[in-house]
C-alpha positions in Angstrom: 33.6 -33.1 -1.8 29.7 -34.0 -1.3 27.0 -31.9 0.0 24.8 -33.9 2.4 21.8 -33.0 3.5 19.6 -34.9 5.5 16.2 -35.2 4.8 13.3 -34.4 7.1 10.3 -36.6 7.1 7.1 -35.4 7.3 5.2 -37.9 8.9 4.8 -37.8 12.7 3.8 -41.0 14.5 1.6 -41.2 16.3 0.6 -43.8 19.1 -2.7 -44.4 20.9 -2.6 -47.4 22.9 -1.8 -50.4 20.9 -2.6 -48.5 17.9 -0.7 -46.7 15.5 -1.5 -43.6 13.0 0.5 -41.4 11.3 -0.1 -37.5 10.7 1.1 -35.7 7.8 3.4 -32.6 7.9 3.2 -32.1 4.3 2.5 -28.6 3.1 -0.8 -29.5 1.3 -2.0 -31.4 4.4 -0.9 -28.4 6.9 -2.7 -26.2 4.9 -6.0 -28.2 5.0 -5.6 -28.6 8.8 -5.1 -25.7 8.9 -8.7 -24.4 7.5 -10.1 -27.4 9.5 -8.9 -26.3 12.6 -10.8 -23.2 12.2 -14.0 -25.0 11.6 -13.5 -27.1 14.7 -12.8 -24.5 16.6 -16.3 -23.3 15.9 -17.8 -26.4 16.2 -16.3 -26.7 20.1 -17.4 -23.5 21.6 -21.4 -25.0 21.0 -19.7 -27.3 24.1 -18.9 -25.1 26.6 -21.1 -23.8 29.4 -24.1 -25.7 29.2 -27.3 -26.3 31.2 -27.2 -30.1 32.5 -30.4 -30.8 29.9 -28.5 -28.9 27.0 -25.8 -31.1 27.5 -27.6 -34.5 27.2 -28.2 -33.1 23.9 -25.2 -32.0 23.0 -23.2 -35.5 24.4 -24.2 -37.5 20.5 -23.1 -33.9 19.1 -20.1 -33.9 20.8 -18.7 -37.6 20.2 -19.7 -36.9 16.7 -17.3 -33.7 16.7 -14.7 -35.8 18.1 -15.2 -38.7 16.0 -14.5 -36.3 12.6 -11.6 -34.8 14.5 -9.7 -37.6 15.1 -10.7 -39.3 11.6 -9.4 -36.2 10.2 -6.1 -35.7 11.8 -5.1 -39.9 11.9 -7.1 -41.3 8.8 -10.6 -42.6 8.3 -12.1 -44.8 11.0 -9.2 -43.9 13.6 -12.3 -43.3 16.3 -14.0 -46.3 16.0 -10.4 -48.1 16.1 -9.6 -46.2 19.3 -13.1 -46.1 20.8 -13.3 -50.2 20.8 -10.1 -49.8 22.7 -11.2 -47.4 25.2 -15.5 -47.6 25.0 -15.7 -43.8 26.4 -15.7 -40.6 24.9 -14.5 -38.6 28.0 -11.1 -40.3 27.8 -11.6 -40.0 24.1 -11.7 -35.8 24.4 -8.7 -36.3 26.9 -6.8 -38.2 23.9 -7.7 -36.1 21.7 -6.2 -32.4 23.6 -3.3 -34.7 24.0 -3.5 -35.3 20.4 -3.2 -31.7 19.6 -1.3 -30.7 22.1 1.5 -33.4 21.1 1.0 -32.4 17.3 1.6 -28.8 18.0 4.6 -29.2 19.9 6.0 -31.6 17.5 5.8 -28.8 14.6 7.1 -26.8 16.4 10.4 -28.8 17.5 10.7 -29.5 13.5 10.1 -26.4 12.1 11.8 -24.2 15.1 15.2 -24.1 13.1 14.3 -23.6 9.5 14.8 -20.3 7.6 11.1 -20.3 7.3 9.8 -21.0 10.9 12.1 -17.7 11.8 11.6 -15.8 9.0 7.5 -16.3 10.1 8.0 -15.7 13.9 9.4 -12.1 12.8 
């Protein structure tokens, strides 16, 4: 009698419109997000509460921010692919929450069951 064991992929699609990307699970990519993340997270709170002439200033910074996020998490030039589909980077920022958001929950539904995920949560 076999053993069978299915194997997980680790490559999350991921759709944006007509477009497609792909974001890696992969332990060396997670990790690397990971420390990203943590930059980025630095990087947004120069966003929040600003004066209305602070953040004329801060609107080339900010599509900048989100234009290495989303190259980042869905491959080199994935802004400029999604910003010619959608030419405004307020629904751009609303993408890209939804981006993480989805992202996050999707580890999350992968990983809830394995012997790691629960040996972590202890």
């Amino acid at each position: 009698m076999a053993i069978k064991i299915d194997i997980k992929k680790t490559i999350i699609p991921v759709e944006i419109g007509e477009l497609e990307f792909e974001f890696d699970l992969g332990d060396k990519n997670m990790k690397e997000v990971e420390k990203k993340a943590k930059e980025m997270e630095v990087k947004a709170t120069k966003f929040e509460n600003l004066t209305d002439e602070e953040s004329e200033v801060a609107e080339a910074e900010a599509q900048s921010f989100i234009k290495e996020s989303f190259d980042y998490l869905l491959g080199a030039e994935a802004f400029e692919k999604i910003y010619e589909q959608t030419p405004n980077i307020s629904f751009l920022a609303d993408y890209f929450l939804q981006l993480v958001e989805g992202i996050g929950n999707e580890v999350n539904n992968r990983t809830k069951h394995t012997k790691r995920h629960q040996y972590l949560n202890k």
